[in-house]
Each structure stands twice: as C-alpha cells, then as structure tokens.
C-alpha positions, 0 to 999 in steps of 0.5 A: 811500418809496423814491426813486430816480434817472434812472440807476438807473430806466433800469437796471431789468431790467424796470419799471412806470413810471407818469406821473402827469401830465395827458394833455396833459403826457405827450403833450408828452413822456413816458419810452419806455414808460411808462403814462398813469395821470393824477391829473387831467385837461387841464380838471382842471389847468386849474382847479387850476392857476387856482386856485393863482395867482388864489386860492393854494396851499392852496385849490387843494390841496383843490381837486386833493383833492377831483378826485382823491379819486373817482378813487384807487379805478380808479388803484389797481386800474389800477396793480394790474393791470399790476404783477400781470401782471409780478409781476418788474418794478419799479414806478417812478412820476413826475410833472413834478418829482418832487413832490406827484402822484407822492408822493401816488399812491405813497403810496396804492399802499403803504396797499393793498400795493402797493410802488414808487418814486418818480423823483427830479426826476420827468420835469423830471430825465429830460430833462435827461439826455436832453438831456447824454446826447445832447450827449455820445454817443459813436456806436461802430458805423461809420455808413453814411448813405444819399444819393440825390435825393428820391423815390429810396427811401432809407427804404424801402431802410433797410426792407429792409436791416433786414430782411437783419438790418442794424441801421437807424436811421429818423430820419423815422419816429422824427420822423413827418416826412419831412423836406420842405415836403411832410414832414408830409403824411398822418402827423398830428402829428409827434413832439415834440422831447421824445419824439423826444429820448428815443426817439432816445437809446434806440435809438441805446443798444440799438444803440451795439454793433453794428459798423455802423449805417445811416442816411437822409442828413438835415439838422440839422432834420428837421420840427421837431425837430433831430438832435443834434450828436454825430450830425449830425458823425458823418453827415458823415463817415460812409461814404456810399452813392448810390442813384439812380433816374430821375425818372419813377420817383422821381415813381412812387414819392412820388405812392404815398407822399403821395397816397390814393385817398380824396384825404384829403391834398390840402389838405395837399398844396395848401398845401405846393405854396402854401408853395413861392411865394417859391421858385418864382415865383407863375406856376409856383405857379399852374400847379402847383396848376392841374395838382394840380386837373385830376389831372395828379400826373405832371406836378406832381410831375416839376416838383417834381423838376426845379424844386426838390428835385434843385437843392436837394439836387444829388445829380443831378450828383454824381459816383461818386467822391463815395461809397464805393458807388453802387446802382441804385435802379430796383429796390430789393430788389436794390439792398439785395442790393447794399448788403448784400453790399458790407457783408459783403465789408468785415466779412470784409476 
C-alpha cells in the first residue's frame, strides 16, 4: 500500500481524496476538495467510540467490523464511480491520523482493483501544515485593503473589481461572517477555523503570483475565526483605499443586506441589537428594538450608524491623506472604474 505525504498529496496535477471520517468530523474540517466517504456515521462512532473506553479496543473493533461491513459494497462502488469519471487522477484516501479507517478501506479498494494511496498523518498532518504554512507565508503581490465605515460596500466593491479581472480575496465570505455583532445574521453557520485555515492557505496559494491583490479592510477576528499574522501585518501596511457614501446610503444598503421580505432573520437581528446593551445603554436598547417592532429600519439602522459603527471604526473623520486613493462609493460600478484605472496608471508607471 502506497503512503504518501501532505506535500506530495497537494502536488497531484489532479486527485480523488476521500475522508473516510464521520460527517460530523469532516464538517468540522475537511481538505479543500475532498469527498465525504464515511466508514461510520455520527451515532456510529458514538457506539464505537463508547466501547472502546467503557469496554476495550478489541470489542470495539468488532463492533466497527460489524457496522462497516454492510456498507463496503456502496463505498466501493461509490469510490469507483468517481475514479472511473477521472480515470487521470490520483486516488488519495485519509481519515484522522492516518490509521485503521483509511488502512482498511484502501485495502478493500486494491482487493476489487482499484489502486490509491493513503495520507501519512491523515488529516491530524494536513493541519498542522496548514497551521506552519500560514504562520510562515510570505504574501508576494502588492496588497491594496479597501477601508470605508460599515454599509460602504466594500464587498460588493471587491465583486466588481474581480469582475474587471482584479484578483480579490473575500475574507468574510470565506469566514461566512460579515465580521459585526450583526455578522452571522441570514448566512447559517460560519466557517470553522479548521475550513476557513485550509481554504485561506489555497487561495492565497493560487494567487501568491500575481502582482496585486485586493482585500476588505478587517480586524485580526473576523466572526470566529482569526486571520493569520503574516497577513494581518501585511494589511496594515498595505496601500489603502477610502470608499465613502452617506449614511442614508450606507443604511439603504445594509437593510437590503441583512433583512428579507419573509422577516426570517429578525430573532437574529433582535438579539444582536440585544447584545449592543453594555454598549449602548438599556434606553437606547429599548428604543432600538421598539422601532425594530413597529418597522422603522431606517431609523434603526441610521442609529446604529451613528451611535456605534462610525465611532467604533472613525473612518468618518478620516482625512484623504490617510489613504493612497479616496472613491465615491455613492455608486459603485463607477467607483471600481476608478479603483481599477488608479491600478492600471500605477502598473504602467
């Protein structure tokens, strides 16, 4: 059986991985990519895993034995579908710490034909590189950081600037968290720190070449899960770009972006106006969620605006000489125009 490591793994040209582990684990964190092909499921594991510390390892093997051993004909065929639709790419299978599971599903896999390898260190090894790669990565482009008070459009303006071709990277949409109290409101769950890791070491992979990069001005924590030092240095001394708009815009645009018609987010919004109380003052609390109840989200939000996010973050009084480049953001089609001729003028300069 072929065992290879993290490094040669992610040097496929092109590769099947299979995570052999629960739902459950591999929603906590997974390899970019990979497939979900579980030797046992959540309550699976849950018995087995019972077992193995109530009773003892060999009682609970059998136990797993007896679970998996309905399954391997559906696993099998499963595997064997996708390697027959890339019958070029590379078959790399893992579970946690490159053990039994991934072991004992490979060897199945090569009794009915079918050859692939199995990760050294499973999973366990793959973070940890993600973890050093991150700690140690060296960003090569020029980074711009686009800054602006909240509701300005900063990600809807890193949209349209990749949409001219400019490479962009969207921290929040890789967090799914908008970085706020009001962050998590109508996206779910946010990424885990493990996915948002491995799926942030990727991107800023694929794009470690080109000559510059944009990204949305954010602190060290965006939701619950933190950017890496190397990156969060780079961002403060990177080129920076204003983008302003009023409030009344600015408030326009964050109550399209948080609210729906259906009202399916307003517990979520309630208890993040809730969760402002320390810093606002029960009064203002209890005003704010009464004029959330009669539908007065103009006025809710504008405070918002006024009362905490423009204070907290003091982009409304920065001055012009603060940035390489202030843009209106009143429209931003033509505010990324702007950013994107600025670009071009510095890259033939």
């Amino acid at each position: 059986m072929q065992v290879i490591a993290i490094e040669q793994a992610l040097a496929l040209p092109r590769s099947i991985l299979i995570d052999t582990r629960s739902p459950a684990e591999y929603e906590q964190g997974h390899i970019p990519g990979a497939v979900n092909v579980p030797l046992l499921e959540n309550d699976e594991r849950a018995i087995v895993g019972t077992l193995y510390k109530q009773i003892g390892p060999e009682p609970a093997k059998r136990k797993g034995l007896e679970i998996v051993s309905g399954k391997l004909a559906d696993m099998v065929e499963r595997i064997g579908d996708l390697t027959s639709a890339n019958p070029n790419a590379s078959l790399v299978v893992y579970c946690w710490r490159g053990g039994m599971r991934s072991k004992s599903l490979l060897t199945i896999l090569e009794l009915m034909g079918i050859h692939g390898a199995q990760l050294q260190g499973g999973y366990k090894a793959y973070r940890r590189y993600v973890q050093d790669a991150l700690a140690a990565f060296s960003l090569q482009p020029q980074l711009f950081v686009l800054c602006g008070s909240t509701g300005v459009g900063k990600t809807t303006l890193l949209q349209k600037l990749a949409k001219r071709g400019l490479p962009v990277i969207d921290l929040e949409g890789l967090a799914n968290h908008r970085g706020s109290a009001f962050g998590h409101v109508g996206l779910g769950k946010p990424a885990t720190a493990q996915n948002f890791d491995a799926v942030l070491l990727q991107t800023l992979t694929d794009l470690n070449k080109k000559p510059l990069l944009f990204i949305e001005c954010e602190s060290k924590r965006v939701g619950n899960v933190y950017l890496p030092d190397p990156l969060h240095a780079a961002m403060q001394s990177a080129r920076k770009v204003l983008v302003q708009a009023s409030r009344q815009t600015r408030a326009r645009r964050l109550i399209e972006e948080y609210t729906d018609s259906a009202g399916g987010n307003s517990s979520e919004i309630v208890a993040s106006i809730a969760s402002l109380g320390k810093k606002l003052g029960k009064k203002r609390i209890s005003q704010l969620l009464s004029d959330y109840a009669a539908g007065n989200l103009l006025s809710v939000t504008e405070t918002l605006l006024e009362g905490y996010y423009d204070p907290l973050y003091g982009y409304e009084t920065a001055t012009a000489e603060q940035f390489e480049l202030v843009v209106d953001g009143e429209d931003l089609s033509i505010a990324a125009d702007l950013i994107a001729k600025h670009v071009e003028r510095l890259t033939r300069g």
